[in-house]
N, C-alpha and C positions, 0 to 999 in steps of 0.2 A: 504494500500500500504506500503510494506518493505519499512522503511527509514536507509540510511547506520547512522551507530555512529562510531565516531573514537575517542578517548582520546587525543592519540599523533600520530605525525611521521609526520608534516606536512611538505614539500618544502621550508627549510631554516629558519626553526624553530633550538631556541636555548632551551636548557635543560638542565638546574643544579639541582638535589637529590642530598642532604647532606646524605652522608654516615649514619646512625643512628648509629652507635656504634662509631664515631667522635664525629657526635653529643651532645651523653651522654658525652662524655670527656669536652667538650667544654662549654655546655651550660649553667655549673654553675662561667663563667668567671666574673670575675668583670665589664666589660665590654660590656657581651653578657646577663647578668641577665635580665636586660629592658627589652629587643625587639634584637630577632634576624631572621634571615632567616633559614627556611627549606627549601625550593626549590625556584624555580625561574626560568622564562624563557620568550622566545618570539614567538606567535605563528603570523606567517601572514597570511593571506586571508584562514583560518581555516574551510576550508568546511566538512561540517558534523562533526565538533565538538560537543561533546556532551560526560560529567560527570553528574554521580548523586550516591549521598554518603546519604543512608537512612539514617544511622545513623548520619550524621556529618562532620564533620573533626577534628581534633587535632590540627589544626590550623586555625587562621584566616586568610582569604583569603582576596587578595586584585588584581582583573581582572580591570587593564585599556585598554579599548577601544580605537584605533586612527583611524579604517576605519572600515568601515561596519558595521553589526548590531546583535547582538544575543539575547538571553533571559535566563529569571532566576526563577526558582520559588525556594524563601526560607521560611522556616516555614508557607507554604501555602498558601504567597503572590507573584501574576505574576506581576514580573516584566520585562522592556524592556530597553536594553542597546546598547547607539549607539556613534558614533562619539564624541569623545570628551566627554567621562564617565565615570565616575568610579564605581564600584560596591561593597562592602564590606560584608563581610560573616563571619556572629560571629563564634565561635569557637562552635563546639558540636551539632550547628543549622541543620537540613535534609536539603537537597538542591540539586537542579539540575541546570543546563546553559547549553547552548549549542547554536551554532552558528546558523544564520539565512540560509538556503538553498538559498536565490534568493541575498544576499548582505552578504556571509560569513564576519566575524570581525575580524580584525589583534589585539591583543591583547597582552599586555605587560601585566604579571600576579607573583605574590609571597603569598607564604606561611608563614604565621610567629609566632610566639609565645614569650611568656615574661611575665613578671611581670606589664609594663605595656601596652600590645598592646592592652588590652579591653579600654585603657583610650581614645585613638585614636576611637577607636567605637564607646565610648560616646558623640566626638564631634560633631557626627549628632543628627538633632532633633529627637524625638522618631518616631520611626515605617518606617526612610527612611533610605534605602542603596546602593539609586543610587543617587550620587553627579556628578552636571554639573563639570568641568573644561575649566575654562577661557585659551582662545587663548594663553594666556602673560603666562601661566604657563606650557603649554604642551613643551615647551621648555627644561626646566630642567629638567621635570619629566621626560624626553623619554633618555635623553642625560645620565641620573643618572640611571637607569637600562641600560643604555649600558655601563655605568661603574661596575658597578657588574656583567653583564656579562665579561668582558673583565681578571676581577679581579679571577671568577674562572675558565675561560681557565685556570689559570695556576697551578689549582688543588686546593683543600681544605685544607685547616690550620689556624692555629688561627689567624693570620694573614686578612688573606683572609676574615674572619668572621667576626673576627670586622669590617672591611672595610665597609662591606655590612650593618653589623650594624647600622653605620655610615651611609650608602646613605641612608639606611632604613629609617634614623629620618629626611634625606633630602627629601626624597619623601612627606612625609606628612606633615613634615612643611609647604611643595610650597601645598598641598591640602588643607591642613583647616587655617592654616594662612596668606597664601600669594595668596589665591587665589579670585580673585574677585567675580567670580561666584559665590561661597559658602556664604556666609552671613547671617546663620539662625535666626538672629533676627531681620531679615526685613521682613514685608511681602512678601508670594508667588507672584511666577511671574506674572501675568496678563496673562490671555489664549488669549488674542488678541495678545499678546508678543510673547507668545511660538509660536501660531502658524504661525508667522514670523521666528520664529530662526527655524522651521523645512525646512520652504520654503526655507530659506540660506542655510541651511544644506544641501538640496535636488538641489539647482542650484548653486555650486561653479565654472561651466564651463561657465556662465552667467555674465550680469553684469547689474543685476535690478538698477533700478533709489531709491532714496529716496520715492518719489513717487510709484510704483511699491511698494515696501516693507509696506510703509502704507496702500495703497491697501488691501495687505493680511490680517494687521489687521483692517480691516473696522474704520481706522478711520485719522483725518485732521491729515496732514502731523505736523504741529507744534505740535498737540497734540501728536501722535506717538515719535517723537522724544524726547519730554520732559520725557514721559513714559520709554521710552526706557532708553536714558541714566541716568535717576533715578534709576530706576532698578538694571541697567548692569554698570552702571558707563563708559560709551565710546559710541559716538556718533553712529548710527546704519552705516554708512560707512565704518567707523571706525573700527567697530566687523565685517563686512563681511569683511574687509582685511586681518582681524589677523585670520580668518576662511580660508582664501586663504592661508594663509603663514602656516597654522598648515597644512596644505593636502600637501604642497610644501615639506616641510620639512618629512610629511611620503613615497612622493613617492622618495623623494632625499633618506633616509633609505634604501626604499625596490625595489627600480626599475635603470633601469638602462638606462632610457629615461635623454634623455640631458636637460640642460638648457631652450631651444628655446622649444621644445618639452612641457614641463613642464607646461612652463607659456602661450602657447595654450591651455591649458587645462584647465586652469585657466580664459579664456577668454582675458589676457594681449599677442596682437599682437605682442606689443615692446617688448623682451627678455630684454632690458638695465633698461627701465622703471621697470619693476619686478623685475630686479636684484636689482635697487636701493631701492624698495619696500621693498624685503628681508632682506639686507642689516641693512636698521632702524630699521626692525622689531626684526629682530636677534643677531642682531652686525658682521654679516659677511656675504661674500658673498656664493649664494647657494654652488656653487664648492666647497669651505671652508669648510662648513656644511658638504657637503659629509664625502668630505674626513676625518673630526675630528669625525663624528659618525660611518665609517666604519673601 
């Protein structure tokens, strides 16, 4: 059965290519030598997305996830990328992604290169290039590529370059340093764990019990949760709210469903209750939110 493929041209999708003969002018800056951006963009609910570069790219890629689901195979390995994930793609590597047909993936995505963007690669352990991203970080990350977008609305210069330079080393610092999820010198997750965080991930218009969640992973509620926040560092109530407030915060981006609306969706009746929810979580209220990412 023909499957459609599309690259780009998505419904409210944003799209920055650096000019390549700016580029050459630019990329030997004192400033832009490190790590800069080539391109960059935001694709939302990306149905029938799908790239595949046999030979490569000339830059390393970095596709983060905030809805929905897609997949990846690099250098011969299938991979699976969903909510709240990051995927990273060495430079030169064969590769293909492309969106899931039944839960297309809104994806925030950049191109980069530099003297040291392979060092950022290295931060994972060998052989992974799909990194979880913690609730408590999807915040800056989303908010900081809509500063680089905003930055080349107003055309390309060096200016503009470094800038992004600049968010560029802000991105990754919130992913391999400041991110709780990530912590490769602790042992893997526990599969009793994960398959709790998928069940979260799969009922955010719910509101499972502590109980309930243990449940999923077959085991005593004390025990579960001692696992859990060992692990994850944040009590398991605790990550299903900052799991609510990361979806709050994408549909306040891409939708145009109100407040009260929102947090039905999320399972919280009370609109004021969620709002103060918000609030803690993010330092402002959702309206705030809006309007400071749009």
């Amino acid at each position: 059965m023909f499957r459609m493929h599309i690259r780009e041209g998505f419904a409210g999708q944003l799209h920055f290519v650096v000019p390549r003969p700016f580029l050459q002018e630019v990329e030997n800056h004192p400033l832009l030598r490190a790590l800069f951006v080539t391109d960059i963009g935001w694709y939302p609910a990306a149905r029938y997305h799908y790239r595949e570069r046999e030979t490569g790219s000339a830059e390393y890629i970095l596709i983060y996830c905030v809805a929905g689901r897609g997949f990846a195979q690099v250098g011969g390995a299938a991979l699976e990328v969903g909510p709240g994930q990051a995927l990273l793609i060495p430079s030169g590597e064969a590769h293909l992604y492309s969106a899931s047909v039944e839960a297309p993936w809104s994806i925030h995505w950049v191109h980069f290169r530099g003297e040291t963007a392979y060092q950022f690669l290295q931060q994972l352990p060998p052989g992974q290039l799909v990194m979880t991203v913690d609730p408590r970080a999807h915040g800056p990350i989303t908010e900081t590529f809509q500063e680089c977008y905003a930055a080349l609305a107003e055309g390309f210069s060096t200016r503009q370059m470094i800038f992004c330079a600049l968010a560029l080393h802000r991105i990754f610092g919130w992913l391999f340093f400041a991110n709780p999820a990530f912590q490769p010198g602790k042992t893997a997750l526990p599969r009793s764990i994960d398959r709790t965080l998928a069940y979260l991930r799969d009922h955010l218009d719910q509101r499972p019990s502590l109980a309930e969640m243990a449940a999923q992973a077959g085991l005593s509620v004390s025990h579960f949760s001692y696992l859990f926040k060992a692990h994850l560092g944040v009590a398991p109530i605790d990550y299903f709210i900052q799991l609510k407030i990361r979806y709050a915060c994408h549909l306040l981006e891409t939708s145009d469903l109100c407040v009260k609306d929102i947090a039905a969706c999320l399972a919280y009746e009370d609109p004021y209750y969620f709002s103060r929810l918000f609030r803690k979580a993010v330092g402002c209220s959702p309206t705030q939110y809006r309007d400071r990412v749009r």
